[in-house]
C-alpha positions in Angstrom: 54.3 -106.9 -67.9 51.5 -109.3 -67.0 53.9 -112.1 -66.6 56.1 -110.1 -64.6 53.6 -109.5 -62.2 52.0 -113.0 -62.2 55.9 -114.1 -61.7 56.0 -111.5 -58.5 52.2 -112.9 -57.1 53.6 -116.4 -57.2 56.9 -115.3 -55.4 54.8 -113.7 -52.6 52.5 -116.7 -51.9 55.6 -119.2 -52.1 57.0 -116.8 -49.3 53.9 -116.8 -47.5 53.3 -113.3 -48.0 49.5 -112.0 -48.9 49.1 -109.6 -51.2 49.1 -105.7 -50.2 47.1 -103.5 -52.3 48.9 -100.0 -52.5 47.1 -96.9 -52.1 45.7 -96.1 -55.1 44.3 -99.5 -55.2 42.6 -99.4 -52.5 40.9 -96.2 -53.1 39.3 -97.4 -56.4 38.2 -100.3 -54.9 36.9 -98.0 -52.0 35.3 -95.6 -55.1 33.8 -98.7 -56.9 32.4 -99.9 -53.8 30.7 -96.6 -53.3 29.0 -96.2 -57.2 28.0 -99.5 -56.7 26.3 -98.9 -53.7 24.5 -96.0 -55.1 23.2 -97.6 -58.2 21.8 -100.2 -55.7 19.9 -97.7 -53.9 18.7 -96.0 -57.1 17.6 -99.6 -58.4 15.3 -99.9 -54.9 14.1 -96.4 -55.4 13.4 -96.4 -59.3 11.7 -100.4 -58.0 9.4 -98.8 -55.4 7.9 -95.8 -58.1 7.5 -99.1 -60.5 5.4 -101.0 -58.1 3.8 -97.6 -56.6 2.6 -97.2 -60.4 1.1 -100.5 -61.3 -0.6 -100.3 -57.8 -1.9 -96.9 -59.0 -3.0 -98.6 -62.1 -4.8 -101.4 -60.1 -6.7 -99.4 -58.1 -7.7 -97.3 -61.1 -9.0 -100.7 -62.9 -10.7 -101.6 -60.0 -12.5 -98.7 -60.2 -13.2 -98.7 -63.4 -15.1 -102.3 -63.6 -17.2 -101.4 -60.2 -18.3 -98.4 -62.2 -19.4 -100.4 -65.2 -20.8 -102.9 -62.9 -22.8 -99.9 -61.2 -23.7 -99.1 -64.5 -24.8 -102.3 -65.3 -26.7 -102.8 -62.2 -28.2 -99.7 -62.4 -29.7 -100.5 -66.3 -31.1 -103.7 -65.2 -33.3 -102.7 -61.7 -34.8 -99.4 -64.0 -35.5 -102.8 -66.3 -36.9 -104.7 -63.6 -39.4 -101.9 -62.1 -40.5 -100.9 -66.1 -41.6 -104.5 -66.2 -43.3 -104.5 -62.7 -40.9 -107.8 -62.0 -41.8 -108.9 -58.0 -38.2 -108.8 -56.8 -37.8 -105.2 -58.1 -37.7 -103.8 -54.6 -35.1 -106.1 -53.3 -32.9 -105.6 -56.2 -33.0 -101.5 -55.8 -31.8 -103.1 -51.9 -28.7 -104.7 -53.5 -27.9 -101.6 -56.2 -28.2 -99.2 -52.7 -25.8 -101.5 -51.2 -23.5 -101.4 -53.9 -23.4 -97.9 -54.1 -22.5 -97.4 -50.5 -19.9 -99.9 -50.6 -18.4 -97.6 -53.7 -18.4 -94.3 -51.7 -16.9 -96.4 -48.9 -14.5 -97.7 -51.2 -13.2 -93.8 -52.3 -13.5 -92.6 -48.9 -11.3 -95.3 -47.5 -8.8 -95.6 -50.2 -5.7 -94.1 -48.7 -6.8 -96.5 -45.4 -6.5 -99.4 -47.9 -3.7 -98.3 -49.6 -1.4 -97.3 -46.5 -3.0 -100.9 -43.9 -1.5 -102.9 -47.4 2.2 -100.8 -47.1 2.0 -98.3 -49.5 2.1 -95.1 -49.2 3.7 -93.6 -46.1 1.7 -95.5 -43.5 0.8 -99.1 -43.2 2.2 -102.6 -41.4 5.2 -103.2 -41.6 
């Protein structure tokens, strides 16, 4: 059957005839077309959640080491005035700092998040 319709393919194009698809043909194509073009789109949507998630994740890490870094910080100025060391006063300055720039950080997060292009606002 293959041969037969090899035999008729090579008949047309010696004629100088193209090849018509019939009907039914052309509606699988037309049907393949379609689930091929919605896997794509559920590929890009399943792809944004993915990277929506590690940024999540990011965020949450960051978080995490300026916390322990607060921590940290915190541990070694109550160190520093329990000694009476000179530059006690200047480092309670930095750990003040640090601690404003956190707050800032959670209060602005969305901001960040959405001027970087995720979440619903952003640059695009």
């Amino acid at each position: 059957m293959f041969t037969k319709s090899l035999s008729l393919a090579n008949k047309l194009a010696v004629a100088g005839k193209a090849y018509q698809p019939s009907k039914a043909e052309r509606r699988a194509f037309a049907l393949l077309s379609a689930l091929a073009l919605t896997n794509r789109a559920a590929f890009a949507q399943g792809a944004q959640a993915a990277l929506e998630g590690v940024q999540e994740t990011v965020l949450g890490i960051v978080q995490v080491v300026f916390a322990i870094g607060l921590i940290v910080f915190l541990v070694v100025v109550v160190l520093k005035f329990m000694r009476g060391a000179p530059d006690a006063l200047g480092s309670l300055g930095w750990l003040v700092g640090a601690v404003i720039l956190w707050f800032g950080f959670q209060l602005f997060k969305d901001d960040l998040v959405g001027a970087v292009g995720g979440g619903q606002g952003g640059v695009r």
